[in-house]
C-alpha positions as CSV (number, residue, x, y, z in Angstrom):
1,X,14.3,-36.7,-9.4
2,X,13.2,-39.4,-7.1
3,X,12.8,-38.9,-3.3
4,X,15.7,-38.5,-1.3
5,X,14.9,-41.8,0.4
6,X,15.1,-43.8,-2.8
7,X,18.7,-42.8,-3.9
8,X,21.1,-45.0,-3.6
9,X,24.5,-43.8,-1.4
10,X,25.9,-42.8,-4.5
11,X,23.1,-40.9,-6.1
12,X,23.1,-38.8,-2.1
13,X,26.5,-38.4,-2.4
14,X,26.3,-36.8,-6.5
15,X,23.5,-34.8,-5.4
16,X,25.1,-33.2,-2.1
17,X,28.1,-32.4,-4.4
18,X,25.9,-30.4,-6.3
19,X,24.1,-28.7,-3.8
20,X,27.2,-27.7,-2.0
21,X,28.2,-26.6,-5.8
22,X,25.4,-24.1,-5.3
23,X,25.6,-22.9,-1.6
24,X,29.2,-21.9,-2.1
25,X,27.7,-19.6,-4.9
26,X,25.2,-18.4,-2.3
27,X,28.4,-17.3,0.1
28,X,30.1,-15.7,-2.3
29,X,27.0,-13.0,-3.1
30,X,27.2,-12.1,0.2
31,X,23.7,-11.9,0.7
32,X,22.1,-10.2,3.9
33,X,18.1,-11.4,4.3
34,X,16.0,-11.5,7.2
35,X,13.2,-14.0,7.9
36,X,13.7,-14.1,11.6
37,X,10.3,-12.1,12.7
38,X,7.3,-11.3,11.6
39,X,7.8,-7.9,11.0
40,X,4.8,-5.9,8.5
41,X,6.9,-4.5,5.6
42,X,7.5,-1.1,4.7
43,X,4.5,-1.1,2.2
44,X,2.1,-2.4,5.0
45,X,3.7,0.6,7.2
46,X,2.7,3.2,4.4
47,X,-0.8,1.8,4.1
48,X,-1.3,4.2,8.0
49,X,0.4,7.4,7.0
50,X,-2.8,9.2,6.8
51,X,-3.5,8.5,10.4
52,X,-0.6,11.0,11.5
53,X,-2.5,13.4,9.8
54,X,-5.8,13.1,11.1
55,X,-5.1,14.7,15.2
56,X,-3.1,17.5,14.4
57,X,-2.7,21.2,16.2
58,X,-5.7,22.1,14.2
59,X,-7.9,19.2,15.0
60,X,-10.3,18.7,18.2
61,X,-9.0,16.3,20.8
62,X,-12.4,15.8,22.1
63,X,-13.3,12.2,22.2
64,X,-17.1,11.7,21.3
65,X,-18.2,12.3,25.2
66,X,-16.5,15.6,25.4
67,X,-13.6,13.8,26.9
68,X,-10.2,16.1,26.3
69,X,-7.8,13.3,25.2
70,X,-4.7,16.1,25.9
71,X,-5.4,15.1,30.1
72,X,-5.1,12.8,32.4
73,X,-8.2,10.0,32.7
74,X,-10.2,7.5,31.5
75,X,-8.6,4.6,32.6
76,X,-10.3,1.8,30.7
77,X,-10.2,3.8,27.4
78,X,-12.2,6.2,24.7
79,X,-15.6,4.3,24.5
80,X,-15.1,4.9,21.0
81,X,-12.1,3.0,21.3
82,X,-13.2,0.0,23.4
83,X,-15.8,0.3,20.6
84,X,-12.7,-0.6,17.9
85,X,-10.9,-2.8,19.8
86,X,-14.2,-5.2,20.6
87,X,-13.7,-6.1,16.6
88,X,-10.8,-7.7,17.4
89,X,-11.6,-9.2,20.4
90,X,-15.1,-10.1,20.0
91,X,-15.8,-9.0,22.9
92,X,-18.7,-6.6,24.1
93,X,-17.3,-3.1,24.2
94,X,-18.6,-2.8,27.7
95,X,-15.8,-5.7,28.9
96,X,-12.8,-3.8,27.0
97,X,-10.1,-2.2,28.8
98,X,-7.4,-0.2,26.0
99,X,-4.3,-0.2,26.9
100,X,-0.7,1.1,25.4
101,X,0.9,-0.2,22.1
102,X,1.7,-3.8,23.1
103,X,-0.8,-6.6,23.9
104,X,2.1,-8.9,25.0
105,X,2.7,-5.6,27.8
106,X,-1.0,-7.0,28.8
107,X,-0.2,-10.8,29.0
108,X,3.0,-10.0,30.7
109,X,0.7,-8.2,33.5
110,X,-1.7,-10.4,33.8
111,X,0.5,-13.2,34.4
112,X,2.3,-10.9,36.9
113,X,-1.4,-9.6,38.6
114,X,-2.2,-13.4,39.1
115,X,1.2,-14.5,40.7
116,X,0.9,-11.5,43.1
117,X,-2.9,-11.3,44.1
118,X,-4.5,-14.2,42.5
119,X,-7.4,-14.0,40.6
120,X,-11.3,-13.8,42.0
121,X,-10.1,-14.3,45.5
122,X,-8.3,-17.1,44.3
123,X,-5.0,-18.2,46.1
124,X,-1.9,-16.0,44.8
125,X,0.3,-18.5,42.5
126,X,3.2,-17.7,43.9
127,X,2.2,-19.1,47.0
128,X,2.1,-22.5,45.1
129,X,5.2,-24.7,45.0
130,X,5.0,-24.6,41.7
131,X,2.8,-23.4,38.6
132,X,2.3,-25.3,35.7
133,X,1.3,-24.0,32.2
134,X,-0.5,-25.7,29.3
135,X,2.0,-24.5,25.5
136,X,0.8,-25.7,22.6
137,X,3.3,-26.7,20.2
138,X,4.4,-25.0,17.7
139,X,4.1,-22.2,19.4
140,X,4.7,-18.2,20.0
141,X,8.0,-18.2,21.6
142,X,7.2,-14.8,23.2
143,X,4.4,-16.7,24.8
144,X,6.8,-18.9,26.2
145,X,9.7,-16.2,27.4
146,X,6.6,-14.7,29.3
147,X,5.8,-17.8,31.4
148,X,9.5,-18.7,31.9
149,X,10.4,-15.5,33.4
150,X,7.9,-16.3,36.5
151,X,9.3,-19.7,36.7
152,X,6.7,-21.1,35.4
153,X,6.9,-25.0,34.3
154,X,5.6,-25.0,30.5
155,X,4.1,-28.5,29.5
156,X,4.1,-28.8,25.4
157,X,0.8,-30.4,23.9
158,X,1.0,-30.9,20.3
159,X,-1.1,-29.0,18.1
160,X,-3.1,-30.7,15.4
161,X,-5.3,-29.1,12.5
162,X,-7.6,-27.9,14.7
163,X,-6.1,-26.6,17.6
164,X,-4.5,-28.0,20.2
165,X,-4.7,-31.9,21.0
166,X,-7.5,-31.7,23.6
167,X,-8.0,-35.4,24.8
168,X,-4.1,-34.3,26.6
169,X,-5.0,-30.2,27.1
170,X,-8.0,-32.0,29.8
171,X,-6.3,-34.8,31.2
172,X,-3.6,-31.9,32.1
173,X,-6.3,-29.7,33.3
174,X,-8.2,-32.0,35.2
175,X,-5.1,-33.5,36.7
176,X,-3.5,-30.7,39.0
177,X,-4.7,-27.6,40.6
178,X,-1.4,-25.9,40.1
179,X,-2.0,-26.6,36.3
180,X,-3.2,-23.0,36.0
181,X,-3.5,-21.9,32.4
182,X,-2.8,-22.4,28.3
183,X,-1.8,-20.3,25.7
184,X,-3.9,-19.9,22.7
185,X,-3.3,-18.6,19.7
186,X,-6.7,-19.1,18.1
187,X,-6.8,-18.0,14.8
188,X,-4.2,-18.2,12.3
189,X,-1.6,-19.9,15.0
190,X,1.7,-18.8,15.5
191,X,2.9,-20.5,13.5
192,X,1.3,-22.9,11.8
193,X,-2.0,-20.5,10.7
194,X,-4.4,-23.3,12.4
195,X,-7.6,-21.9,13.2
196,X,-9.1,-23.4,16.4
197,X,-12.3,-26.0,15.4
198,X,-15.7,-24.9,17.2
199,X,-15.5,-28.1,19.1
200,X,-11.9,-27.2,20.1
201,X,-13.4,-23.8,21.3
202,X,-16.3,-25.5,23.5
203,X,-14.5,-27.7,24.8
204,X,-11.8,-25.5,26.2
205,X,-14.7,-23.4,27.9
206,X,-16.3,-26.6,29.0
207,X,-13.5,-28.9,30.1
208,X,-12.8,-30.1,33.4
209,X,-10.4,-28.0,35.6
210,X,-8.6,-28.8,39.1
211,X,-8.4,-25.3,39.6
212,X,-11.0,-22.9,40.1
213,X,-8.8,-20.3,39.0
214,X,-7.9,-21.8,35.3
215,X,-7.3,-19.8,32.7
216,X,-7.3,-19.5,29.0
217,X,-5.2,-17.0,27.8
218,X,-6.8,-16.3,24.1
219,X,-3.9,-14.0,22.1
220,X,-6.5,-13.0,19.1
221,X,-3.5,-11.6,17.4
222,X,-4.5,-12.4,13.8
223,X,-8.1,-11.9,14.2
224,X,-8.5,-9.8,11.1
225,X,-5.7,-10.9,9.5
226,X,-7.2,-13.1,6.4
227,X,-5.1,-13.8,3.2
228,X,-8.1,-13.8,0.9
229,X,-10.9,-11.3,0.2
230,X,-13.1,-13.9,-0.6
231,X,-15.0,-14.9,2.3
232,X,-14.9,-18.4,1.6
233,X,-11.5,-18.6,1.7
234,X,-11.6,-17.1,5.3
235,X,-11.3,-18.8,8.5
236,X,-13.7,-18.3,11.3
237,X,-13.6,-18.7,14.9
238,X,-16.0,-19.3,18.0
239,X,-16.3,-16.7,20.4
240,X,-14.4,-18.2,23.6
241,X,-16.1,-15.4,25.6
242,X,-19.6,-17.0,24.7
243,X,-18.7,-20.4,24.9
244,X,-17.3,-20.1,28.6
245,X,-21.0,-18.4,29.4
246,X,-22.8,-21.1,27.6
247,X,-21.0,-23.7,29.7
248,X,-21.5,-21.8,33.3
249,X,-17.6,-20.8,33.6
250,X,-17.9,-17.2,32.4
251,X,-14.3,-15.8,34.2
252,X,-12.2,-18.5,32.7
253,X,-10.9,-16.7,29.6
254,X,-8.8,-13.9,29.3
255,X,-8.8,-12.2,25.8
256,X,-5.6,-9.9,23.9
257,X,-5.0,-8.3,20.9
258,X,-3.6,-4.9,19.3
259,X,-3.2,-3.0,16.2
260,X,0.3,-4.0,16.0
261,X,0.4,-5.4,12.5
262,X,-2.5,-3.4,11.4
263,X,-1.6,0.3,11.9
264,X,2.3,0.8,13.3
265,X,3.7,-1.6,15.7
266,X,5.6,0.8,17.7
267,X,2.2,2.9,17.8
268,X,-0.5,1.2,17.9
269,X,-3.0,0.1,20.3
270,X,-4.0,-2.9,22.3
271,X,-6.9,-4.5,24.5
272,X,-7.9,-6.4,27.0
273,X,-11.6,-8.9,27.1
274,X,-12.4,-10.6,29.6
275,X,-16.1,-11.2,31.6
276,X,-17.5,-8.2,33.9
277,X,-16.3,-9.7,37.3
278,X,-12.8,-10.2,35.5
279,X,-13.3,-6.6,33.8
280,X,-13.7,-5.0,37.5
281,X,-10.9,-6.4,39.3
282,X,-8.4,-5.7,36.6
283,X,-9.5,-1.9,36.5
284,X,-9.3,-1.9,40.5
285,X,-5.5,-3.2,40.5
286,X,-4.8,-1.3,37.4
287,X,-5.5,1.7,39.1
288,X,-2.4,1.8,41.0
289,X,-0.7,1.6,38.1
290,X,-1.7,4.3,35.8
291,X,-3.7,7.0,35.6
292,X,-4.8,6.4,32.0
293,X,-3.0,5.3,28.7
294,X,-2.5,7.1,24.8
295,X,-6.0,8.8,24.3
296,X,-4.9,10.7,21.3
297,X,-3.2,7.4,19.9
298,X,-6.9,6.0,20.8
299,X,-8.6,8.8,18.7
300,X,-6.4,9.1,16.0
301,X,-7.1,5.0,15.6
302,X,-10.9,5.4,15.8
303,X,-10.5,8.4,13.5
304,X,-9.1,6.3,10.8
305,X,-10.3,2.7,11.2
306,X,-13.6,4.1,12.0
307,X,-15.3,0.9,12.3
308,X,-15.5,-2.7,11.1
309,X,-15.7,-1.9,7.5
310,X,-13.0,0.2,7.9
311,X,-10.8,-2.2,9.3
312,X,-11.5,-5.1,6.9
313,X,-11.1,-2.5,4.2
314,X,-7.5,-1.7,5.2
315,X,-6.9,-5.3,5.9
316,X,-7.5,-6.1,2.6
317,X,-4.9,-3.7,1.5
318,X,-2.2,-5.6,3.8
319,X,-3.3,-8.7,2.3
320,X,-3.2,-7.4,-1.3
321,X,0.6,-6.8,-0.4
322,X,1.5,-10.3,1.8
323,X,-0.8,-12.4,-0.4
324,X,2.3,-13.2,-3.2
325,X,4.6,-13.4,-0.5
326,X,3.2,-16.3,1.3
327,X,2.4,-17.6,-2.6
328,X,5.8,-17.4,-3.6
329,X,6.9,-19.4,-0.2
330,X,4.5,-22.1,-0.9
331,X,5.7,-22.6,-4.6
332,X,8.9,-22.5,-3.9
333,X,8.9,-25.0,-1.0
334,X,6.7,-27.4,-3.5
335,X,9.1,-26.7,-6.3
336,X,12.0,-27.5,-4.5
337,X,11.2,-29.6,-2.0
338,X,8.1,-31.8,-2.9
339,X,9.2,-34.6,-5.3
340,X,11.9,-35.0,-2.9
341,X,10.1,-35.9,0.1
342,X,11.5,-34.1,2.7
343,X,9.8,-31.6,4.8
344,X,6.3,-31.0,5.4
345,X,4.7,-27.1,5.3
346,X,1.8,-25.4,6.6
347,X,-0.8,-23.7,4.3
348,X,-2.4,-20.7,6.0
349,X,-5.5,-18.5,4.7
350,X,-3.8,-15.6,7.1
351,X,-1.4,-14.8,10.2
352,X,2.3,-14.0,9.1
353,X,4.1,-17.5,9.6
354,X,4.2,-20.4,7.9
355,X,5.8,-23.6,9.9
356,X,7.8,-25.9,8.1
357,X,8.6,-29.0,9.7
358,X,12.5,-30.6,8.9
359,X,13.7,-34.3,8.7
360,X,13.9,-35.1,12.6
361,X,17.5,-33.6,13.6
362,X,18.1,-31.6,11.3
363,X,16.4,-28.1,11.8
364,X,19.4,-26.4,13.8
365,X,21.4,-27.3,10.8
366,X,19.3,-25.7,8.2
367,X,19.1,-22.5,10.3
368,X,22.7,-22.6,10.5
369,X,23.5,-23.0,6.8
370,X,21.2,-20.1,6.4
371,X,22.7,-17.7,8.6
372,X,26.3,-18.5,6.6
373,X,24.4,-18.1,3.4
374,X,22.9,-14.7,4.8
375,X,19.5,-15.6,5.8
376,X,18.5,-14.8,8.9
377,X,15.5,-17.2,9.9
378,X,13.6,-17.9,13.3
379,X,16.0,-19.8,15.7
380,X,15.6,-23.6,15.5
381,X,13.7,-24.4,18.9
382,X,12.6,-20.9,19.3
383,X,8.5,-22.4,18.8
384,X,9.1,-24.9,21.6
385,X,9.2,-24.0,25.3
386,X,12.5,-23.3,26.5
387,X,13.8,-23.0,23.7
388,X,14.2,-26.5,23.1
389,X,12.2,-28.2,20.2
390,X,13.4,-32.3,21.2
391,X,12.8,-33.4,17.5
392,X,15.4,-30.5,16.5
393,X,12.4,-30.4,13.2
394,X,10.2,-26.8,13.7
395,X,11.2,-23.7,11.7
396,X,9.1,-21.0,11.7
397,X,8.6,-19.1,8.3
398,X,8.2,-15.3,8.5
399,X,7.9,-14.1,4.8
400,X,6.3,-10.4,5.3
401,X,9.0,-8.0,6.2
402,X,11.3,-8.7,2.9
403,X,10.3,-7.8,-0.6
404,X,9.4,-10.1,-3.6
405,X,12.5,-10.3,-4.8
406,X,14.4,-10.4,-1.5
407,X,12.1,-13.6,-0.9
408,X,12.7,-14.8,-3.5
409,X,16.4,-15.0,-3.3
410,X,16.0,-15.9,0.5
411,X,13.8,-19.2,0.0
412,X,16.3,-20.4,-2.8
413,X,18.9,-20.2,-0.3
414,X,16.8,-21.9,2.4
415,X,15.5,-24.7,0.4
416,X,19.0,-25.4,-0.7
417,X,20.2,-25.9,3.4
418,X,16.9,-28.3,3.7
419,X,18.1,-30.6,1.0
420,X,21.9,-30.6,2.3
421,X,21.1,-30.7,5.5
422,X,18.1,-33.7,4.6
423,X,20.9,-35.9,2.6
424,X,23.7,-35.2,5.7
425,X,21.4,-37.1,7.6
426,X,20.5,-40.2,5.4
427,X,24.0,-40.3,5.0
């Protein structure tokens, strides 16, 4: 069939008949699918059984120091396990704080130490009139809720396909002190699975910055999530850490990620990078606020990751499972949707999402027809600030948590509410 733009009214109007023909057949199965996070699936969860075997009532909870993991202490974390967690940071272990089971816990804090005490002997943001934050779009949406709940003013920068569009990320930064920091989402974007360009990367660490106190909140949440065994087919990403050094402003990054999606996301574990100076202040205020986190989660992580052959060796076992899934997305989209002409898709080497962008309007109508139909997708806005996306067009893709077959069923139904909601529109 020819693109949807070349039809004549009467050739839309045939074809909408028989999509509609097929969507009623997709409310009468009553289906019930979820696309709506990016959840690991059962599968991935069995892949870290064996770690609830390896502490048990028989096993030492001595951490390699002597350390008893059963007591209170250790503030900053097992050295063995700032040891792990600088692998996914790429961070020196020495400038790693562990924390509990959530890194977006850590963002959430951090936001909420700099509001309340600044940062470096840096003016408290709340004291400002107003705080302004750099999102680049598509984005996380959690990201967003975070920065929103201090009243914080989120300015969108579009992302291209290397990161975000920096000629606007340093006119923002250089324009206003009360411009105070950007989210990143490095490698393997949420969603879009862009990985950030070394000169994106240098130039972040290098740019010019009205305040002192700027900074560059790097979420490596996908750092070790690749797609492909093969190397080449890997992405790669410049160290911020080293970058900001090299170019004289070594306290300007913040660094975050977890085990969420590698081990169990309720249990798993998550860090904090940042420089020494950084590293010290954090540990200071964090003092007051806990004693210590998990240390037998932290050894019973160490214990079975081991080290970075062990991770990359389980995280080849996640990918051997979400591989076909984001495959069978792709095909489908291009089968259904390619000779048509409507939509445009991301192609990831890793991450969970995929972002598809709609014909301009017409995203909170696909999502809708989907959720009739029994798919469950992303809200339509959700990767915008606010909420609101103003070309109505992102739709984030989350194919892990279903099975094959579920999928399959699931991206039949969704390409089916692109195209009626696509001809709606040029109608």
């Amino acid at each position: 069939m020819p693109a949807y733009r070349d039809l004549s009214q009467k050739e839309l109007r045939q074809e909408l008949e028989r999509l509609q023909e097929e969507y009623a057949s997709y409310l009468e199965a009553g289906l019930a699918l979820n696309m709506a996070r990016g959840k690991p699936a059962a599968a991935q969860l069995d892949l870290s059984m064996g770690m609830l075997d390896i502490v048990t009532s028989q096993d030492s909870c001595k951490a390699a120091d002597g350390t008893d993991c059963r007591n209170y202490g250790v503030l900053d974390g097992l050295p063995e396990a700032k040891a792990l967690m600088s692998i996914f940071l790429d961070e020196p272990a020495n400038q790693v704080i562990v924390f509990g089971n959530s890194s977006l816990n850590i963002m959430y804090d951090t936001v909420s130490r700099c509001m309340s005490f600044g940062s470096l002997g840096s003016k408290p943001w709340k004291d400002y009139d107003v705080v302004k934050w750099i999102c680049p779009v598509p984005g996380y949406d959690r990201h967003f809720g975070v920065t929103e709940t201090f009243g914080v003013e989120m300015i969108p920068v579009p992302m291209t396909d290397e990161g975000p569009d920096m000629g606007e990320v340093e006119r923002l930064a250089a324009s206003d002190e009360r411009v105070k920091g950007i989210w990143c989402v490095p490698k393997y974007s949420n969603p879009g699975g862009v990985t950030y360009s070394d000169d994106v990367v240098r130039r972040l660490a290098s740019m010019e910055c009205a305040a002192d106190d700027f900074r560059i909140f790097w979420d490596n949440a996908y750092a070790v999530h690749h797609l492909y065994d093969d190397p080449a087919e890997q992405d790669q990403l410049l160290d911020i850490g080293a970058a900001c050094v090299q170019a004289g402003n070594p306290n300007r990054y913040f660094k975050f990620a977890s085990t969420s999606k590698v081990t169990f996301p309720g249990a798993g574990i998550s860090a904090f990078g940042a420089s020494a100076e950084n590293i010290a202040e954090v540990k200071k205020l964090l003092g007051m606020q806990t004693i210590g986190h998990d240390k037998i989660n932290q050894l019973r992580h160490v214990r079975f990751l081991r080290d970075a052959e062990g991770v990359a060796t389980h995280m080849a076992r996640h990918a051997a499972i979400i591989r076909p899934k984001f495959e069978l997305v792709l095909e489908k989209l291009e089968a259904g949707l390619g000779e048509a002409g409507i939509g445009s898709w991301s192609h990831p080497r890793g991450g969970y999402f995929i972002s598809f962008d709609a014909p301009e309007g017409c995203a909170s109508r696909i999502v809708a027809l989907a959720k009739d139909a029994g798919v469950v997708m992303t809200g339509a806005g959700a990767t915008w600030p606010y909420g609101k996306d103003p070309h109505d067009s992102n739709i984030r893709i989350a194919p892990t948590l279903p099975p094959l077959d579920e999928l399959d069923q699931a991206m039949d139904v969704f390409v089916c509410c692109v195209k009626i909601a696509a001809i709606e529109k040029l109608l």
